[in-house]
N, C-alpha and C positions, 0 to 999 in steps of 0.2 A: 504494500500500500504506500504511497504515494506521501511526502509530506505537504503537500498542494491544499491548502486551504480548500472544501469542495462549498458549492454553492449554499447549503447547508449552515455550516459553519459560519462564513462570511453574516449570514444574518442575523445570525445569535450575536456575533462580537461586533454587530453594528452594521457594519458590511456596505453598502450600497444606501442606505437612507439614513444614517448618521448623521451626517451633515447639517441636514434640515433643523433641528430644535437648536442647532447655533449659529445658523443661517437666519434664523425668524428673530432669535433673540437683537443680533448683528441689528437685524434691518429695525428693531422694534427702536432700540436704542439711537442709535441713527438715524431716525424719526424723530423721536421726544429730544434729542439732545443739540441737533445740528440746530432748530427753528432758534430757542432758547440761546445758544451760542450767538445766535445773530440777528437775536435782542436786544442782547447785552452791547452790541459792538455800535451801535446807533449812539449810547450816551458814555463810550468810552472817550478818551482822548488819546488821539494818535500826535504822537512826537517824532518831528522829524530832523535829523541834521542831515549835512553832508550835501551831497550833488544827487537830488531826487527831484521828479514828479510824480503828484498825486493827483488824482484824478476822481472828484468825487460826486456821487450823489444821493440821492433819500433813499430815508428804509420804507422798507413796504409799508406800514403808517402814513406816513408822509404822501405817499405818491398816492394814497387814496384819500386822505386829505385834500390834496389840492385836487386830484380827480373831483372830485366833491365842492368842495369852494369856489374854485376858480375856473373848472368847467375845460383845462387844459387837456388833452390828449396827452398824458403824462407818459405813457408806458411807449407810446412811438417815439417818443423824445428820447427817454431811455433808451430805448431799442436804438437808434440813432447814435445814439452818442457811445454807447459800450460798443458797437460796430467800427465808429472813429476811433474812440479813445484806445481801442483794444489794434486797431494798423496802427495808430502815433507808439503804443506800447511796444510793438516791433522795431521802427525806428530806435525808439530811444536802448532795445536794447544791444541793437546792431552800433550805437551811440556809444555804448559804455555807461549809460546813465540810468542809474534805478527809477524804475516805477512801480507805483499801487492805486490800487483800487479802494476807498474808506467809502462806510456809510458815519465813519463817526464825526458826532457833535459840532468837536472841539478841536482842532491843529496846530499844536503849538511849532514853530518853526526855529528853530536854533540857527542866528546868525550873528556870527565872528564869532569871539572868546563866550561872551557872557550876555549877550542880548537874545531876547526872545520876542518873535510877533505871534500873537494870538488870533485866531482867524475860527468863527462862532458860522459853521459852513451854511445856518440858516438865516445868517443873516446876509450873504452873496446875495446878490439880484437875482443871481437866476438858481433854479434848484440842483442844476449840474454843470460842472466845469473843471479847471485844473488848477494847482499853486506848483509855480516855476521856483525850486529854492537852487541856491549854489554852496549856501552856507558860509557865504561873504557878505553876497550885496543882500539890497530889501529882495524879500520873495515877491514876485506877480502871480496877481491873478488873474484869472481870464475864466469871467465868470461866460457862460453858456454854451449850447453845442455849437459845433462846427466843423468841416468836414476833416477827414484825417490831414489833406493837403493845408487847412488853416492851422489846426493844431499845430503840422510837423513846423509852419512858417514860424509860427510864436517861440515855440522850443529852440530853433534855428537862434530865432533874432535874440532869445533870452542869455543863450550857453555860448553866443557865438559862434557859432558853427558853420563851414562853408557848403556849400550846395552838394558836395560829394559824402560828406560825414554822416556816417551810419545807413546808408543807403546801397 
C-alpha cells in the first residue's frame, strides 16, 4: 500500500475545502475593518516633508454631502480627477518625486528647518486638487481638476523641471 494520501483521507485532514472557514473569516474581517480604517483616515493629519505631491480629495461623507447640497456631479469629478491625478502620478514617478493620494482633514507641510504651513483641505475652493511641496520654498496649491497634461504643467513649472524630465 501506497503512502499516497487517498481521497478519503484528504477529507478527514481537511483536504480540499479547508480553506473556506479562513477564507470567509479573511473576507468577513476585511469587510468590517478596511471601511472603519478609512474613516478614520478623513480626520487624520497627514504630515509631509521632503520633495512630494499630494493629491487630494473627500471621503465618501463628503462627496455625498455636496452631492446633496450643492447638486454637483461629484463622483464624475472624482472619477476625472483620480484618472488625471493617477497619469500626473506616473510622471512624477518616472520624476523621482513622491506622490499620494489623502482623504485626510488636515496637511501639515514641513518647510526648511523648523516652519510648518497648515493646509485645513476643506477649506480649498474646490473639493479636489494637489499641494506642490519641495521642503524649501512655500508649498502651492492648485486647488481643482485638470487634465493630467495641466497637472504635469504645474508640477513642471513648480520643481522646475525641463520638458524631457520624467517622461
Amino acid at each position: 500500500m501506497s503512502n499516497q494520501p487517498t481521497r478519503e483521507t484528504r477529507r478527514v485532514r481537511g483536504g480540499r475545502h479547508a480553506w473556506r472557514p479562513a477564507a470567509v473569516v479573511f473576507f468577513l474581517v476585511w469587510l468590517v475593518v478596511l471601511p472603519c480604517a478609512r474613516a478614520q483616515t478623513a480626520d487624520t493629519t497627514l504630515h509631509v516633508s521632503g520633495v512630494r505631491v499630494v493629491f487630494f480629495g473627500p471621503t465618501r461623507a463628503e462627496r455625498d454631502s455636496i452631492a446633496q447640497n450643492e447638486g454637483l456631479e461629484i463622483d464624475d469629478l472624482i472619477d476625472d480627477f483620480n484618472l488625471y491625478a493617477g497619469k500626473a502620478a506616473v510622471f512624477l514617478r518616472r520624476a523621482g518625486i513622491a506622490s499620494e493620494f489623502t482623504e485626510s482633514r488636515t496637511i501639515i507641510v514641513k518647510v526648511g528647518q523648523a516652519a510648518f504651513r497648515t493646509f485645513d483641505r476643506r477649506s480649498i475652493q474646490d473639493p479636489v486638487g494637489m499641494i506642490l511641496a519641495d521642503g524649501l520654498h512655500e508649498p502651492r496649491v492648485v486647488p481643482g481638476r485638470g487634465t493630467d497634461r495641466d497637472l504635469i504643467l504645474e508640477i513642471r513649472e513648480y520643481f522646475h523641471l525641463g520638458s524631457g524630465d520624467g517622461e
